[in-house]
Structures are given as structure tokens and as C-alpha cells.
C-alpha angles and dihedrals in degrees: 000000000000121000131207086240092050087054093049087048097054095045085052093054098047091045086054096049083048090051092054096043095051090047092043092049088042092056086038113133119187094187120078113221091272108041105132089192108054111220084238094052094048092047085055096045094047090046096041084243126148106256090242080053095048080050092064095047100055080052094056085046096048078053098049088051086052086053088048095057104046115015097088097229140075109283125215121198134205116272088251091054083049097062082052097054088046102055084043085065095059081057091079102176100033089044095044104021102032104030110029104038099031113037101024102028099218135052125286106202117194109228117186124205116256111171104257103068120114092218100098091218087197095068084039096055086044093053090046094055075055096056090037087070098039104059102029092038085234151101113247107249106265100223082057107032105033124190114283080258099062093030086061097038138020092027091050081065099087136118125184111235140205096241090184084064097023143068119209108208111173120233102250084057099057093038086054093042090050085048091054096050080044091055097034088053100051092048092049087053097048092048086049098055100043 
């Protein structure tokens, strides 16, 4: 039989292992003293972010592990928070050693999607943005942590790109490039023909 001591005792205790995993994850480093390439500088080099951008996003990350340690379900990030936790990976001893053992006490395993799960990561993700307020008292930054809409879909439309042997032109400049030959064109012929 429960008590109403036993229940207090147990959310004391959890209060108190979320304490010390927020503070853990807050104090987190993932240099060591003599990196020359700090992890946020490289994240921002490898996703073409600016590097205060690239600080927010190893906070959200170092959010989403804190989700991932206490909110009792299976977690999703953004897809921004994803690259981070990525590049963290490659990390291996401060992801496994440092991180892992250490901070959260268990192992965290990256498990990609790949069609044929029966975890539906969309209602996870949702269910993540949930935990998300509940436990911070916010709402997640929306350039870093999209509507389920744009997470599954426009922001899963990425390639990484050689930039030395490649140009990146977005999209709005070639359609208004192609309007302006357009333009150009018919005037000339007009002109032309006049």
C-alpha cells in the first residue's frame, strides 16, 4: 500500500535527480582546455549557421537531453537539435564517457527512423514540444524547434553540400533571376519588333 509519505518521498526524490540533471547538463562542456575548434563553432561551420545561433542550439540540445532523461517517454528533436546531437556522436568520449556515464547516468542511443519503425516520431515529436513546456514553463524557440508540419517535412529537405566545387543559390534568387531574362526578353522583342 502507498502512503502519502512514500508519494512525497518519491517526488523528492525526483525533484532532486532533475535538479541535478539540469544542473549537470547546465555546467556540461563538450571541449576539452585545449580544443582549438570549439564543438559550437564546428556545428555552425558544418550547418552554414552563425556561431550565436549554433549557441542556442547546443542549449536546446543540452534541453532536449534533459527531456530525454526525465520525461518518461521517447523524446524527438528538431531537426536542428538533431545535427547537434549528431556532431556530439562523433564526439565519442564526451558523448559516451562524459555525457552519458557521467551526466545522465545511462545510456542515451541514437536511433534514426527508417521507415519501417512502429514508433510514429511525429506524435513523438509532438509529445516532446509538450514536455518541452511543461518542464521549462516555455514555449521551445520556433527557428529552432518548428511545428511538427515544417519539422517532418520542409526541414527533412536538406543536403549537405561541397561549398570549394559548388554554388548554393537559393531558390527566390533564381526564380527572380529567370523573371528578369523573362522580362528582359520580352522587352528586347518588343523593342525589336517596333
Amino acid at each position: 500500500m502507498t502512503t502519502t509519505h512514500d508519494v512525497a518521498t518519491e517526488h523528492a526524490r525526483l525533484a532532486a535527480e532533475h535538479a541535478r540533471l539540469a544542473d549537470a547538463l547546465r555546467d556540461f562542456r563538450f571541449d576539452p582546455d585545449n580544443a582549438r575548434v570549439l564543438f559550437h563553432e564546428r556545428l555552425a561551420r558544418e550547418n552554414g549557421w552563425s556561431r550565436p545561433y549554433a549557441r542556442r542550439v547546443v542549449e536546446e540540445y543540452k534541453r532536449f537531453l534533459f527531456l530525454a532523461g526525465v520525461a518518461g517517454h521517447i523524446v524527438t528533436p528538431s531537426e536542428h537539435v538533431d545535427q547537434a546531437w549528431h556532431l556530439h556522436l562523433v564526439y565519442t568520449r564526451s558523448y559516451w564517457n562524459d555525457l552519458c556515464e557521467n551526466v545522465l547516468r545511462r545510456p542515451l542511443h541514437h536511433t534514426p527512423g527508417t521507415g519501417a519503425e512502429t514508433v510514429d516520431f511525429r506524435a513523438c515529436y509532438e509529445h516532446t514540444l509538450t514536455s518541452y513546456r511543461a518542464f521549462f514553463g516555455v514555449d521551445p524557440p520556433r527557428d529552432i524547434w518548428p511545428d511538427r508540419k515544417r519539422r517532418f517535412g520542409a526541414d527533412l529537405d536538406h543536403r549537405r553540400v561541397w561549398r570549394a566545387t559548388h554554388v548554393v543559390i537559393p531558390k527566390i534568387v533564381v526564380v527572380a533571376a529567370a523573371v528578369l531574362v523573362a522580362c528582359a526578353a520580352a522587352l528586347i522583342a518588343a523593342w525589336w519588333c517596333a
